[in-house]
C-alpha positions as CSV (number, residue, x, y, z in Angstrom):
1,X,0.0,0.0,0.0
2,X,1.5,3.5,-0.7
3,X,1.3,5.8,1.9
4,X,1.8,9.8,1.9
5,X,4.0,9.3,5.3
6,X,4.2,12.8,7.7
7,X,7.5,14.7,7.1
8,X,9.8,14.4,9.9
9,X,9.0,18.7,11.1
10,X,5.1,18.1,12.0
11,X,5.9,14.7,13.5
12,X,8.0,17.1,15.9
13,X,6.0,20.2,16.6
14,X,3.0,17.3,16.9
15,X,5.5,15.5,20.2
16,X,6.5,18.9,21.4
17,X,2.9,19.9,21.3
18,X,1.9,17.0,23.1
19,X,4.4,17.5,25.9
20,X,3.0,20.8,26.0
21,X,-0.9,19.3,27.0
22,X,0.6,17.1,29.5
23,X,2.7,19.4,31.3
24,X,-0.4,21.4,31.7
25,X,-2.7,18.8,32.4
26,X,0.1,17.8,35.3
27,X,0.1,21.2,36.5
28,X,-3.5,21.4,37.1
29,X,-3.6,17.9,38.4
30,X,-0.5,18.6,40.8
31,X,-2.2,21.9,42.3
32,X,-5.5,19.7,42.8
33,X,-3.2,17.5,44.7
34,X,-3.5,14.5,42.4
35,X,-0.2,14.0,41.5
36,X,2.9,15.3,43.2
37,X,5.7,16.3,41.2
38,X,8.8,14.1,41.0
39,X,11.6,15.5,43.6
40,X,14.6,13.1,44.0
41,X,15.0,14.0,47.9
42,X,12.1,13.0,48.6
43,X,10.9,9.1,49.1
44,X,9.2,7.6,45.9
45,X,5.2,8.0,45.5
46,X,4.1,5.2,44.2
47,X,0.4,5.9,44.0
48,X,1.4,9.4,42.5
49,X,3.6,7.6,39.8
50,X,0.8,4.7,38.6
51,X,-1.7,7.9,38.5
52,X,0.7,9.8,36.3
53,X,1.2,6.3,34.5
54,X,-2.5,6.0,33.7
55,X,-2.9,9.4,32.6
56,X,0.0,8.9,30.3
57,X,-1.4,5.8,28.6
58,X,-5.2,6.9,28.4
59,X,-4.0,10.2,26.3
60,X,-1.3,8.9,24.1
61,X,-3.1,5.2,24.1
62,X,-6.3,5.9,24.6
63,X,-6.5,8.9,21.7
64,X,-4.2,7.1,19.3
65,X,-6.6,4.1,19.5
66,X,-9.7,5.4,19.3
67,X,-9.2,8.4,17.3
68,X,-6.1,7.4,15.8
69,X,-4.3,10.4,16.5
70,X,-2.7,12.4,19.9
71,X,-4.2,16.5,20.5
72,X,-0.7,17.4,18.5
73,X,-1.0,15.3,15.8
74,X,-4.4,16.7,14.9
75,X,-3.5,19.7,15.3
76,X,-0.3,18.5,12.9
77,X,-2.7,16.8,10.4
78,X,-1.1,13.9,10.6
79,X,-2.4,10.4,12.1
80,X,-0.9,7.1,13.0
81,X,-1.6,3.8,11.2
82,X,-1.0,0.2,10.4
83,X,0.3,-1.4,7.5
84,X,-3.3,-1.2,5.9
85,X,-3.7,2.0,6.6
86,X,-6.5,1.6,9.2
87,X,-6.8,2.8,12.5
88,X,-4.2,0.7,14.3
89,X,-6.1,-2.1,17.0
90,X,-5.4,-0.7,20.4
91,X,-3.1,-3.4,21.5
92,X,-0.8,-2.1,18.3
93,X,-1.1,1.7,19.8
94,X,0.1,0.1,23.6
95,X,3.0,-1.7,21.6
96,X,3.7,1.4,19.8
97,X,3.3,3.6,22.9
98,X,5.1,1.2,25.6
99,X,8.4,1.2,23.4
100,X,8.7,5.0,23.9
101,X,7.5,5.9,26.7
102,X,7.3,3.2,28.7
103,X,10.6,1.4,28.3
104,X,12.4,5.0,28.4
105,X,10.6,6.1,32.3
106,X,10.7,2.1,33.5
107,X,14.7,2.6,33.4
108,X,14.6,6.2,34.7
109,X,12.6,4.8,37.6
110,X,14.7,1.9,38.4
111,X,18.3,3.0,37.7
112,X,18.0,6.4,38.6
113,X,18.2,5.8,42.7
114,X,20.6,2.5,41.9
115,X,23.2,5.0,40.0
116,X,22.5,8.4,41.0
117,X,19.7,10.7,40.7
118,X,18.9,12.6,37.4
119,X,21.3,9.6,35.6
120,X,18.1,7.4,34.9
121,X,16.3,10.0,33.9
122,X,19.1,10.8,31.4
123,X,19.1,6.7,31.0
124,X,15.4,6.5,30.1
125,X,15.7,10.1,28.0
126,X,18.8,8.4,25.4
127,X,16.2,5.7,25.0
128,X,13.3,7.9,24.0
129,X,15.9,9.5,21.7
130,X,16.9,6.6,20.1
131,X,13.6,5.3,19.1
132,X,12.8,9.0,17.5
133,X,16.1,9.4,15.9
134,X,15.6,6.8,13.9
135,X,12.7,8.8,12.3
136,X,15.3,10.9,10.7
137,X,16.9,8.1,9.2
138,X,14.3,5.9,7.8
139,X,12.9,6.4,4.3
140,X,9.1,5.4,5.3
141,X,10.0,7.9,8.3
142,X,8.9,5.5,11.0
143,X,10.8,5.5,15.0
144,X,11.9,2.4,16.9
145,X,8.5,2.4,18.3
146,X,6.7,2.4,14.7
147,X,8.8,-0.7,13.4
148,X,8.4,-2.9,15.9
149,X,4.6,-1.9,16.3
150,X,4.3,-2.3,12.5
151,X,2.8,1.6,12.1
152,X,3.3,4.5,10.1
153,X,2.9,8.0,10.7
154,X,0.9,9.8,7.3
155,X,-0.9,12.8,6.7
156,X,-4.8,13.0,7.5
């Protein structure tokens, strides 16, 4: 099937726009007290982390699957897909999503107070990196996390 994949510039304002909605849905969720923000002097909060987990997965997961694209990439004009171009099944968009995002927080989490703090965070950021890098590189412009979920990334 031939597909009119995103160029590499909206796939990146789209992620930076993204960011942008969680860091203010986090800020209006930390000042209601729902989550606290993370503070390496301070003992680990587990119930705030799985909260900021699920909020996590329900808008990059939960949008990508249902609508089949995130607040940035509609804004973008761009949508994610599978190798039919249909709507990806929402196990694909967890795949797609836990390579990312997932895999990339998991090790900042775990190595960060095993090596010192902000080093899994830097851990867990080179992962993230590496899977979009790869977008730069690729000719059908798909990440680490697109490959191995078998989706592309094309205009709307």
């Amino acid at each position: 099937m031939d597909m009119d994949y995103a160029r590499r510039i909206p796939r990146l304002v789209a992620a930076i726009l993204d960011i942008i909605v969680m860091l203010i849905i986090f800020a209006i969720l930390g000042v209601a007290g729902v989550v606290e923000a993370a503070d390496p002097e301070e003992e680990f909060n587990v119930v705030s982390s799985i909260v900021s987990a699920v909020i996590v997965l329900i808008y990059y997961v939960g949008l990508t699957a249902i609508l089949g694209q995130t607040l940035g990439k509609m804004a973008m004009g761009i949508r994610v897909v599978n190798i039919d171009g249909e709507k990806p099944a929402p196990v694909t968009v967890l795949t797609r999503e836990v390579i990312v995002r997932v895999l990339g927080t998991v090790l900042a989490v775990v190595l960060g107070p095993i090596i010192a703090p902000g080093t899994g965070a830097l851990i867990g950021g080179i992962v993230a990196l590496v899977a979009i890098i790869w977008i730069l590189f690729d000719d059908r412009r798909q990440g680490l996390h697109d490959k191995v979920a078998k989706t592309f990334v094309v205009k709307a």
